[in-house]
Kinemage of the C-alpha trace (Angstrom):
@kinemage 1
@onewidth
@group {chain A} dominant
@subgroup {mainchain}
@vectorlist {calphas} color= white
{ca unk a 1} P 108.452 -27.968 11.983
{ca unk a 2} L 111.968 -29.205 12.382
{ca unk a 3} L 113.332 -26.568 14.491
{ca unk a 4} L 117.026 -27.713 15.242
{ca unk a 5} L 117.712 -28.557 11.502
{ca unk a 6} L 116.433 -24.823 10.914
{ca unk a 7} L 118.449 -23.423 13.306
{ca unk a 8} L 121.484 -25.617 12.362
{ca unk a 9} L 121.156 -24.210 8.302
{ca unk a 10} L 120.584 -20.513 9.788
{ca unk a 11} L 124.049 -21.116 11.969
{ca unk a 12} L 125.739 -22.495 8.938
{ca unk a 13} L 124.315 -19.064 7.154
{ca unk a 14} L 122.918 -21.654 4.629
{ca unk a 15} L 120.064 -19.544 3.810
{ca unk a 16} L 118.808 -21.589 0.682
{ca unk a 17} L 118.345 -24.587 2.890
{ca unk a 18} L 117.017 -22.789 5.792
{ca unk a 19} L 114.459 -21.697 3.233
{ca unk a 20} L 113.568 -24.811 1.901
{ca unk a 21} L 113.064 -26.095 5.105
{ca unk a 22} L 110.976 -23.438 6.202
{ca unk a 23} L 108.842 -23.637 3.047
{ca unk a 24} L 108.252 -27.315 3.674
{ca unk a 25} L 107.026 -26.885 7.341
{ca unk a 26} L 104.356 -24.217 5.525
{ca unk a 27} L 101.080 -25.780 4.722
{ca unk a 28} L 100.042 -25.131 0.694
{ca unk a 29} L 97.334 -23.554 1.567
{ca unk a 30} L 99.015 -20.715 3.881
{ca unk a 31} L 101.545 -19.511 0.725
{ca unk a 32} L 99.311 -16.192 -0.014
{ca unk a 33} L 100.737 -15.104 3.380
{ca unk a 34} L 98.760 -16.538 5.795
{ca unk a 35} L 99.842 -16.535 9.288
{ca unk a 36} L 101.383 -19.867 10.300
{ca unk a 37} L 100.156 -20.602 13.634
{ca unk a 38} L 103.558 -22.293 14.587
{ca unk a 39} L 105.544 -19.237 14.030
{ca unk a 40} L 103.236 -16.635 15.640
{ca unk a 41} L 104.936 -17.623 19.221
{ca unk a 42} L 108.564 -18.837 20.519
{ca unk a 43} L 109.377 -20.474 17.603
{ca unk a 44} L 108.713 -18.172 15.159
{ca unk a 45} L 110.559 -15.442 17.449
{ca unk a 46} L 113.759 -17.940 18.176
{ca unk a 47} L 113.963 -18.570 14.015
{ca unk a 48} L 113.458 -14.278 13.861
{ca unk a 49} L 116.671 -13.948 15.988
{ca unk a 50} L 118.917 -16.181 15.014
{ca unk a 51} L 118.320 -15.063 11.100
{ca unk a 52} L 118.627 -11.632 11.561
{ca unk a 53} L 121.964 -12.316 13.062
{ca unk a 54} L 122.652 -14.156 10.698
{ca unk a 55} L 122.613 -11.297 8.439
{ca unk a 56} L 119.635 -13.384 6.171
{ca unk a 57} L 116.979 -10.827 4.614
{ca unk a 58} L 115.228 -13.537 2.469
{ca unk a 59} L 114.703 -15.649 5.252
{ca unk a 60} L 113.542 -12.935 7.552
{ca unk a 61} L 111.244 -11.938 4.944
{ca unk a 62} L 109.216 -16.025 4.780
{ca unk a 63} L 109.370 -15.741 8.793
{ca unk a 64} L 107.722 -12.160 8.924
{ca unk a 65} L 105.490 -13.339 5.353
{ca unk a 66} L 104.243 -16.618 7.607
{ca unk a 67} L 103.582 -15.273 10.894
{ca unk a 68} L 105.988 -14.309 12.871
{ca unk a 69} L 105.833 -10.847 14.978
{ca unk a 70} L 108.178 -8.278 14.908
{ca unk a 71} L 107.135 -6.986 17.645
{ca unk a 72} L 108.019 -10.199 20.297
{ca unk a 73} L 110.965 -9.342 22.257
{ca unk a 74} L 114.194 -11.565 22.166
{ca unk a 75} L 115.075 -12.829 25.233
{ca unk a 76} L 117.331 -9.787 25.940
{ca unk a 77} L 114.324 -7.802 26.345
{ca unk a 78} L 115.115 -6.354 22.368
{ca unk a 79} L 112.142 -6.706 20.014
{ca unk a 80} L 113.673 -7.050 16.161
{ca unk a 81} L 112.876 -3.693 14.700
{ca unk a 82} L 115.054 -2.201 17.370
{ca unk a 83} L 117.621 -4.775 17.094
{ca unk a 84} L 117.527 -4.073 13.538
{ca unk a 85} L 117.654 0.004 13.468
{ca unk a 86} L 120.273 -0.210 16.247
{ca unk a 87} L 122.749 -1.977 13.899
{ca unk a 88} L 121.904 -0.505 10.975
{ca unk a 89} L 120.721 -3.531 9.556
{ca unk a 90} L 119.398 -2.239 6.340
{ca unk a 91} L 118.195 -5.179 5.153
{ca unk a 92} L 116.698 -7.236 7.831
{ca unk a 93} L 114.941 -4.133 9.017
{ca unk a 94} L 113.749 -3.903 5.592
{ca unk a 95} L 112.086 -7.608 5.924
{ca unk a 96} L 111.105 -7.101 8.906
{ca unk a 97} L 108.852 -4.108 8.026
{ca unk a 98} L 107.816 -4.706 4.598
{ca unk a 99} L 105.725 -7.814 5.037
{ca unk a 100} L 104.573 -7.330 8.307
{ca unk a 101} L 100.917 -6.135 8.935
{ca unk a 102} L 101.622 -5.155 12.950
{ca unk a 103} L 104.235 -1.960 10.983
{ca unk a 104} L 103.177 1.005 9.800
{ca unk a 105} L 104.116 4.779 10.926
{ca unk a 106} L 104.590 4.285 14.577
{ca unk a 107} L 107.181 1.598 14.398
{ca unk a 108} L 108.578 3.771 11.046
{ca unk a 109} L 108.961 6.775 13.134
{ca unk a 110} L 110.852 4.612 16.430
{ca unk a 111} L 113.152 3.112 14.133
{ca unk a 112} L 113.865 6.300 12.104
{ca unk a 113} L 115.058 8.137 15.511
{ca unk a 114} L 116.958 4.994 16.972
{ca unk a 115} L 118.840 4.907 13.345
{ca unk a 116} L 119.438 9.377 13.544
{ca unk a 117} L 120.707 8.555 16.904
{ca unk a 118} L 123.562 6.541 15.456
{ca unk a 119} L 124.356 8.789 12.580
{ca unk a 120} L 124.647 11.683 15.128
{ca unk a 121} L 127.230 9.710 17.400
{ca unk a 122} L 129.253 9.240 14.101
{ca unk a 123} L 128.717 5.160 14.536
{ca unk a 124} L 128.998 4.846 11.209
{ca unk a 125} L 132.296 6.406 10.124
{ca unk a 126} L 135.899 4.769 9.021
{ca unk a 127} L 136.806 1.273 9.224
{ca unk a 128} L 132.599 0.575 10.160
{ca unk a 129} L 131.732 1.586 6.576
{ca unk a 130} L 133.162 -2.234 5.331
{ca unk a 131} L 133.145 -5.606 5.864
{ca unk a 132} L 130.535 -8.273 5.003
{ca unk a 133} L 127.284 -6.670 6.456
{ca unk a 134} L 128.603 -2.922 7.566
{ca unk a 135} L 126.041 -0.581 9.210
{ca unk a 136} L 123.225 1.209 7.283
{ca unk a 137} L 121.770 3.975 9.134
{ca unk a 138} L 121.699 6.575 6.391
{ca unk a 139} L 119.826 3.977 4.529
{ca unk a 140} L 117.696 3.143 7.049
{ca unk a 141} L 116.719 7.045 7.680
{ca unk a 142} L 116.348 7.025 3.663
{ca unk a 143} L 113.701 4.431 3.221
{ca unk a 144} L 111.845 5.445 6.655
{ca unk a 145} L 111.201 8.990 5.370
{ca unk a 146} L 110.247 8.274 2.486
{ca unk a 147} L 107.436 5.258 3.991
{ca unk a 148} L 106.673 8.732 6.240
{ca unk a 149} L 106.282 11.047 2.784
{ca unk a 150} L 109.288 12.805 3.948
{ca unk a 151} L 111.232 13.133 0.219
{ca unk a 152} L 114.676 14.177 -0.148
{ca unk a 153} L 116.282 16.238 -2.878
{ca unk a 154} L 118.433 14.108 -5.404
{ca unk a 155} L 121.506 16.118 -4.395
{ca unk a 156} L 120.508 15.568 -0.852
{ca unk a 157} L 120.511 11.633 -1.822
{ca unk a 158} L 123.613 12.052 -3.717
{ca unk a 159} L 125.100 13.194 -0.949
{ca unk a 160} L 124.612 10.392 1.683
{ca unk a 161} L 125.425 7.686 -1.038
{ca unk a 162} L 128.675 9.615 -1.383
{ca unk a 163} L 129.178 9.501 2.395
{ca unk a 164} L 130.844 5.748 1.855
{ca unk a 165} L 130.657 6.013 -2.184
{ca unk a 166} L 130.741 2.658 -2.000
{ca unk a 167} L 127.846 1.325 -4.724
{ca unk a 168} L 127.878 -1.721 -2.716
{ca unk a 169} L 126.743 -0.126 -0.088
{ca unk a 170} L 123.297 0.163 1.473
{ca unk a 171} L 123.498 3.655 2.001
{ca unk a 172} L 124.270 4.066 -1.701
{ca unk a 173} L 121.342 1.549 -2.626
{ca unk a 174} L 118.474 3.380 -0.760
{ca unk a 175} L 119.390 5.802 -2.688
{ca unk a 176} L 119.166 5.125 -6.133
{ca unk a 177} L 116.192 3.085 -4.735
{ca unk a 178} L 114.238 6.344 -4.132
{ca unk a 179} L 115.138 8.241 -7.010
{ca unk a 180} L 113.920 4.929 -8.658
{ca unk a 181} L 110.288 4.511 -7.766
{ca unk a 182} L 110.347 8.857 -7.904
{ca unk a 183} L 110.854 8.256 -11.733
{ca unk a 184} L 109.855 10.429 -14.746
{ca unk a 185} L 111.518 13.132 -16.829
{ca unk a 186} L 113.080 15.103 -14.402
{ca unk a 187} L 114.810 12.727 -12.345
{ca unk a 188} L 116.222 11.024 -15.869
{ca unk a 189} L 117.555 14.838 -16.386
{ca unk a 190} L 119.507 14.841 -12.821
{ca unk a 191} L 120.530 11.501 -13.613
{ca unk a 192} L 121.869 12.373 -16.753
{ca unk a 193} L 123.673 15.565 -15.586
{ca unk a 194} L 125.342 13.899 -12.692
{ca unk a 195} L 126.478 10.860 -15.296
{ca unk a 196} L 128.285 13.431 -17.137
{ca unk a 197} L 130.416 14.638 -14.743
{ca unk a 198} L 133.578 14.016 -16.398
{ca unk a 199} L 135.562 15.538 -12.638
{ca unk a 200} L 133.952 12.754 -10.592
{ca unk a 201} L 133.750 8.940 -11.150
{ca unk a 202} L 131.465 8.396 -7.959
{ca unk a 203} L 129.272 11.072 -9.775
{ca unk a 204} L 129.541 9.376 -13.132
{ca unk a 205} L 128.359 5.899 -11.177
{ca unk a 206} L 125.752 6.754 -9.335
{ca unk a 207} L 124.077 8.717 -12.216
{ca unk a 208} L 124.633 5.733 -14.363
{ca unk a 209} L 122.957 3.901 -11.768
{ca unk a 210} L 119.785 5.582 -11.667
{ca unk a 211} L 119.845 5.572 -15.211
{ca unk a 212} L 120.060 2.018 -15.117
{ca unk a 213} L 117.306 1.406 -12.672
{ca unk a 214} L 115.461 3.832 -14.321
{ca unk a 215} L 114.750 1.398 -17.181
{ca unk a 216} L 113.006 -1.202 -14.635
{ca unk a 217} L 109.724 0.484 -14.767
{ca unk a 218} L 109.993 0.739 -10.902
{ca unk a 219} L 108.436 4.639 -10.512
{ca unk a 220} L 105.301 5.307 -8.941
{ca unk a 221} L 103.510 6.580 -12.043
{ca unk a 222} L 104.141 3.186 -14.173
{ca unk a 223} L 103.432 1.116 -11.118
{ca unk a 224} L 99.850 2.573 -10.612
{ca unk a 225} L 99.033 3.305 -14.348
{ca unk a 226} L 97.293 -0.375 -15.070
{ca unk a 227} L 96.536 0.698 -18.249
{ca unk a 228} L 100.401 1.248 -19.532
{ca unk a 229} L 101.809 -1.232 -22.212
{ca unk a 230} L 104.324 -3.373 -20.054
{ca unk a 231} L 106.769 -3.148 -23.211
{ca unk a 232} L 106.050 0.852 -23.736
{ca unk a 233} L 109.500 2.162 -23.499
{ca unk a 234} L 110.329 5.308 -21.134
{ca unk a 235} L 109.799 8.797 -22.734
{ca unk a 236} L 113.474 9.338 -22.012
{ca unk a 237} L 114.797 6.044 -24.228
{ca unk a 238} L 116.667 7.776 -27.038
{ca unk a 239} L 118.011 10.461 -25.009
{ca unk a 240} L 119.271 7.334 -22.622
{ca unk a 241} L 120.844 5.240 -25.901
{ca unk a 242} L 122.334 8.817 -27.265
{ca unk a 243} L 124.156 9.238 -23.949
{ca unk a 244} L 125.065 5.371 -23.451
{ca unk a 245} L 126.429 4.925 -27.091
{ca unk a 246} L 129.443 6.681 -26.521
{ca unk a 247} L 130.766 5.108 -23.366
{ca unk a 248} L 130.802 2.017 -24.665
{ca unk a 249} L 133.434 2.718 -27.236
{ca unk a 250} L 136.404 0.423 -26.390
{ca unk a 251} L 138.674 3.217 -27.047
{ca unk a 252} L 137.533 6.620 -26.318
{ca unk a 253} L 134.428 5.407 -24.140
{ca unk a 254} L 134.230 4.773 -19.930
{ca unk a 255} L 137.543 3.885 -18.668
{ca unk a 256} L 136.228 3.209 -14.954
{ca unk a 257} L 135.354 -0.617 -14.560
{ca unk a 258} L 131.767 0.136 -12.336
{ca unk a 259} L 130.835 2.785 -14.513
{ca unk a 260} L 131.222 1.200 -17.656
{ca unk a 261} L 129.811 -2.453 -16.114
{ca unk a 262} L 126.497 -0.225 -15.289
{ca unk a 263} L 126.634 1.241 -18.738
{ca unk a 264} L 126.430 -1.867 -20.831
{ca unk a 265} L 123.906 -3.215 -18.474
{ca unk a 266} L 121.817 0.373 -18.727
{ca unk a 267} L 122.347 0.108 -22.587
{ca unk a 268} L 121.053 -3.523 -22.885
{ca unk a 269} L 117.594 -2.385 -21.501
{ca unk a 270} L 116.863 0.365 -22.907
{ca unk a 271} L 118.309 -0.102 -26.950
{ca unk a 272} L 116.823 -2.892 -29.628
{ca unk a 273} L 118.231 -6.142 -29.766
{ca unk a 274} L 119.701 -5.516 -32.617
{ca unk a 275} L 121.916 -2.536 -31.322
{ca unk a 276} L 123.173 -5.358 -28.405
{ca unk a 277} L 126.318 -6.515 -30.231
{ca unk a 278} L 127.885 -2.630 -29.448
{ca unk a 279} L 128.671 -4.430 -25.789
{ca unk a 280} L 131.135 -7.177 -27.317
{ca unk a 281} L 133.962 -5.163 -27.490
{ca unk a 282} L 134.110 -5.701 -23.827
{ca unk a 283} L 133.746 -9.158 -23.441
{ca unk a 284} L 137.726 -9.699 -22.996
{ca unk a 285} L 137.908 -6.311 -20.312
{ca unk a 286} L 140.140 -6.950 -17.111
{ca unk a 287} L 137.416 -6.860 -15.099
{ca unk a 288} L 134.894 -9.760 -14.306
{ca unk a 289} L 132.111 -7.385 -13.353
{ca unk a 290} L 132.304 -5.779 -16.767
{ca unk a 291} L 132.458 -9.666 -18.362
{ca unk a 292} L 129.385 -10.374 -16.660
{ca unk a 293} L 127.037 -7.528 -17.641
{ca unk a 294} L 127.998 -8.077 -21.743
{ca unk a 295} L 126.731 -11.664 -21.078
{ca unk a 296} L 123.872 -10.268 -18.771
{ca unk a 297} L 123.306 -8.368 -22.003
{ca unk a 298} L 121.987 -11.263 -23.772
{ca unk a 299} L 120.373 -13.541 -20.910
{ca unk a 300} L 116.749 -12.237 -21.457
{ca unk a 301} L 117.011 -11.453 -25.131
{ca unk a 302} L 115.946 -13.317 -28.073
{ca unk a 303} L 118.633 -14.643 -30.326
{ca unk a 304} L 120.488 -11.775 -32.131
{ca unk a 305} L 121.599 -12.172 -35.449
{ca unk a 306} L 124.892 -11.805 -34.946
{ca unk a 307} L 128.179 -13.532 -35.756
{ca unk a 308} L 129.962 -13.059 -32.706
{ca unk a 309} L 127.321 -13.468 -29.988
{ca unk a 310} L 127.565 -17.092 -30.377
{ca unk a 311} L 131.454 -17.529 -30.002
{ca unk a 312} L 131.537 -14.594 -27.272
{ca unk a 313} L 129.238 -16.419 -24.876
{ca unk a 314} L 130.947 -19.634 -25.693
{ca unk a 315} L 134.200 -18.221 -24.618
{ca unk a 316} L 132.583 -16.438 -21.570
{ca unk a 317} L 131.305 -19.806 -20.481
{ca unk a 318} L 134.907 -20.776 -19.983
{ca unk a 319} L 135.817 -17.986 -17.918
{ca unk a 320} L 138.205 -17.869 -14.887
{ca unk a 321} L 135.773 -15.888 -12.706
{ca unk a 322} L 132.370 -18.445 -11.902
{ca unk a 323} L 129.977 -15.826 -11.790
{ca unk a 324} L 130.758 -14.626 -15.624
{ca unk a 325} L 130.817 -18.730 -16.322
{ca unk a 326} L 127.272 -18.897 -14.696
{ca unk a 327} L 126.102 -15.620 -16.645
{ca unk a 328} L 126.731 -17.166 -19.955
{ca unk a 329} L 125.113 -20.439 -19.330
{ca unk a 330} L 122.069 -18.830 -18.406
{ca unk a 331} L 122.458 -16.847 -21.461
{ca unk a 332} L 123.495 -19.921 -23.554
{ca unk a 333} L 120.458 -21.855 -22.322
{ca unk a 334} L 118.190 -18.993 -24.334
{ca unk a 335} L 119.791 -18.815 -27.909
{ca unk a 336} L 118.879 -21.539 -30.533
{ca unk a 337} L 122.215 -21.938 -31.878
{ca unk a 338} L 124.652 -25.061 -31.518
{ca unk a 339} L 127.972 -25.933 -32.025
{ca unk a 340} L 130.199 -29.219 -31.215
{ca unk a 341} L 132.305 -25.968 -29.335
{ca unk a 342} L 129.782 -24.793 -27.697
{ca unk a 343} L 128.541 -28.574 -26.546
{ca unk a 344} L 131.776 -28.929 -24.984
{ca unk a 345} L 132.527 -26.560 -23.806
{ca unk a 346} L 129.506 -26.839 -21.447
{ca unk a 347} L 129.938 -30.137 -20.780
{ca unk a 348} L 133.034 -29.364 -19.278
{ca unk a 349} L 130.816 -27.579 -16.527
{ca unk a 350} L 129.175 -30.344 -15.573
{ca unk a 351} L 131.801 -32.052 -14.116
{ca unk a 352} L 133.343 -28.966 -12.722
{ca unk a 353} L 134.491 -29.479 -9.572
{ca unk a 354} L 135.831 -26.032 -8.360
{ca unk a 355} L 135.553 -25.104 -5.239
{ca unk a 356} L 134.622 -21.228 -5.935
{ca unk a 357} L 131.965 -22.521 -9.450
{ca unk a 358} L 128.487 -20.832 -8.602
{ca unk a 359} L 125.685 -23.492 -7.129
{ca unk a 360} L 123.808 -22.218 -10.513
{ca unk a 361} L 126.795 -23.064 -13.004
{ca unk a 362} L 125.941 -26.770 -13.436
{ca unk a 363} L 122.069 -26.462 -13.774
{ca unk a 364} L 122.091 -23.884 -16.284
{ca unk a 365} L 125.066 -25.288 -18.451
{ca unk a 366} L 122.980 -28.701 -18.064
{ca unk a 367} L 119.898 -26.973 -19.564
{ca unk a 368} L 121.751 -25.513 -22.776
{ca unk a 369} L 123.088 -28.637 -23.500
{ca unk a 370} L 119.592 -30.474 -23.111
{ca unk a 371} L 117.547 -27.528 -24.925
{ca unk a 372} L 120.005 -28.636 -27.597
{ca unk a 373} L 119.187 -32.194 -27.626
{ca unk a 374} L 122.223 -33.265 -25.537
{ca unk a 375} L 121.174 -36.442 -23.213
{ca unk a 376} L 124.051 -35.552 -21.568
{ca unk a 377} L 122.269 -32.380 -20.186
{ca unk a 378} L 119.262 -34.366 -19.336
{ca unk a 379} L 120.864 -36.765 -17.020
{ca unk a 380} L 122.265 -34.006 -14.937
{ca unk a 381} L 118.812 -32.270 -14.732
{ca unk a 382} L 117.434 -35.555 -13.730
{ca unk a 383} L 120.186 -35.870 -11.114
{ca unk a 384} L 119.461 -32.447 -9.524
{ca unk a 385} L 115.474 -33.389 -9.503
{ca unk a 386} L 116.183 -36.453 -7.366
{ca unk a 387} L 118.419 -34.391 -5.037
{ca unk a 388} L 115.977 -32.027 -4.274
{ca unk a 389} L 114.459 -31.912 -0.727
{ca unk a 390} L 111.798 -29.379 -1.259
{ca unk a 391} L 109.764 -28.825 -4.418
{ca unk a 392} L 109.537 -24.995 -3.600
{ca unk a 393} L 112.352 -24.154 -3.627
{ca unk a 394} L 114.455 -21.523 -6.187
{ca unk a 395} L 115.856 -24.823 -8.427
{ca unk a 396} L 112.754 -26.459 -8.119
{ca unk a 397} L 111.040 -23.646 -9.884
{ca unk a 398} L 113.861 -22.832 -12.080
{ca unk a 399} L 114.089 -26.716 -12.989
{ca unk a 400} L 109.962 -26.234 -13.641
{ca unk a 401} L 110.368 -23.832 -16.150
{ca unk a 402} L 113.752 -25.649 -18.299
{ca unk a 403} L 111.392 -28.300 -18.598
{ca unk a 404} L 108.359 -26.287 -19.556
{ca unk a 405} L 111.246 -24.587 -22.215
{ca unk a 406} L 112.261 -28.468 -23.208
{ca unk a 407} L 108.217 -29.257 -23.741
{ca unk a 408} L 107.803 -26.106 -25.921
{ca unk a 409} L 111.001 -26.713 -28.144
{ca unk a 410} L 111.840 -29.323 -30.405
{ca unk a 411} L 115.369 -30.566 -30.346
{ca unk a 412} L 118.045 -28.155 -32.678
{ca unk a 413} L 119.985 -32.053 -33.260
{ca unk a 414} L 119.085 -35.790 -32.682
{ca unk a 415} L 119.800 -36.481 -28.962
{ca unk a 416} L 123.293 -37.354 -28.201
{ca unk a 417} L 125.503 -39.312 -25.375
{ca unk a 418} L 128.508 -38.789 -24.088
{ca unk a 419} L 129.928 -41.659 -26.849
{ca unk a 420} L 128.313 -39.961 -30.333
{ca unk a 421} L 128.285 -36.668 -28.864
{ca unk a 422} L 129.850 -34.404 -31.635
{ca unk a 423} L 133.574 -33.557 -31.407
């Protein structure tokens, strides 16, 4: 393993790299979670420190997933899960545990009281509540009980999200989280009352929320039930869409950006694709957060037939913000349809230069234009192949399946270059 360039991308918070490297050091044969004797020792604990202060839960995760131990101390005498519940790292702690097979409710409980500790003292309050990775104890205290079949009420959950009422936050995630995997009809009913609250946006949000997650199929019941259709809808689907339809009116309907942003996005999964052009209407709001969940809308769905899908995405791939760009490219690279418009305009994207465009931007405007025949597209997949340094790694496999999508589908128009390409 190539410790110092690991430790060089984990100080640069690079965590993709870090990643790749880390997956390259792992034999193939050790990727069903294996221990990797390397990391079970100083290395592995060195690598455990420096990304959980790092603030890097995906990386914490492969270290735990490969064999390192949470329970090592650093060399201030801390061992990570205390590190972790100390600083209300929601996340990390959240790596740490979940994949490790030396947790369970001992090391639940210690964190649990370490994390109450700081809640008590009030750690937590004002300015703490923000910045890039602000404490999490109330989330921390959330997930813990629950692992320890302690349950709280939904008003009781309500009620710490609302602490902050930040939806950012991770107090307001473990939250919705819980109510989540509780699932079934009576949860969708508190969800539903609290979304109506037409005195409170923060109530209106976080009800749309669960709502929202609600549609994931995350609940206990449809987790365990092997048997269940994976596209049966939930029992609670046209009660969801009756509710939904009206906020997304562009008149009368949800004036607050987060709650309407978490209403298209709760509307896309649970109506037909056919309903899925109500969200348009939106695609020019103020806010980029709303822009991006109408062309979230469409990323997953088969083509809808539609005349303004086409020139919506096509004009939300040349959006200001680069995270509504990248949304409709990756929506774009799913719908059959072509236009010399549409061709350029993601063509333009591959030369973007822009210092704030999204890593993502290029590769997926590069696979629209190749799904449609466009050499142009190819080359720049090509390019980002030969650039790789790990064949494991998140472009690797999203490059994989673009060309298992290029394979399956012929061409929509003969193959073009940048000097017939249409105008």
């Amino acid at each position: 393993m190539n410790l110092p360039s690991l430790l060089t991308a984990i100080e640069q918070a690079d965590e993709p790299a870090a990643l790749d490297l880390l997956l390259d050091a792992v034999p193939d044969g050790e990727l069903d979670g294996a221990p990797d004797i390397e990391l079970d020792g100083e290395d592995g604990s060195t690598l455990l420190h420096a990304a959980a202060h790092a603030g890097l839960p995906e990386l914490v995760w492969a270290l735990v997933t490969h064999g390192a131990d949470i329970t090592h101390p650093w060399p201030d005498g801390t061992d990570p899960v205390t590190w972790a519940a100390e600083h209300g790292a929601y996340e990390i702690l959240y790596s740490l545990l979940a994949p490790s097979p030396r947790s369970g409710p001992d090391t639940y409980r210690r964190a649990l009281a370490i994390a109450q500790a700081h809640i008590d003292a009030g750690t937590d309050a004002g300015d703490a509540a923000t910045g890039p990775n602000p404490p999490a104890h109330l989330a921390i205290v959330t997930d813990l009980e629950a692992r320890l079949g302690v349950h709280r009420t939904p008003d009781e959950l309500l009620a710490r999200a609302l602490v902050h009422a930040l939806p950012e936050h991770d107090d307001w995630f473990a939250s919705v989280l819980q109510l989540t995997v509780r699932g079934g009809q009576e949860t969708f009913d508190w969800a539903l009352a609290t979304a109506s609250d037409p005195a409170s946006p923060d109530h209106r949000r976080f009800g749309l929320d669960v709502i929202n997650t609600l549609s994931f199929g995350l609940d206990d019941d449809t987790i365990d039930n092997d048997s269940q259709d994976d596209d049966e809808e939930p029992p609670y689907t046209a009660e969801a869409l009756a509710f939904l339809r009206p906020l997304l009116h562009p008149d009368h309907g949800e004036q607050d950006p987060h709650a309407l942003r978490t209403a298209i996005a709760a509307f896309a999964a649970y109506c037909r694709p056919d309903e899925l052009p109500a969200v348009l209407p939106h695609a020019g709001h103020p806010a980029p957060a709303v822009r991006r969940s109408v062309a979230m809308a469409f990323v997953t769905t088969a083509a809808v037939p539609h005349p303004e899908v086409l020139p919506t995405l096509t004009r939300l791939a040349a959006d200001p913000d680069p995270e509504v760009r990248d949304t409709a490219f990756h929506a774009l690279t799913g719908h059959p349809a072509d236009s010399p418009e549409l061709r350029e305009a993601l063509a333009a994207a591959l030369d973007d230069t822009r210092p704030d465009v999204c890593p993502d931007a290029r590769l997926e405007a590069a696979a629209a234009l190749a799904l449609r025949g466009d050499d142009r597209g190819r080359a720049v997949l090509d390019e980002i192949r030969s650039a790789l340094t790990s064949p494991r790694s998140r472009t690797a496999s999203r490059l994989d399946e673009i060309d298992r999508l290029l394979n399956a589908r012929r061409p929509t128009a003969p193959a073009t270059t940048p000097d017939n390409a249409p105008a």
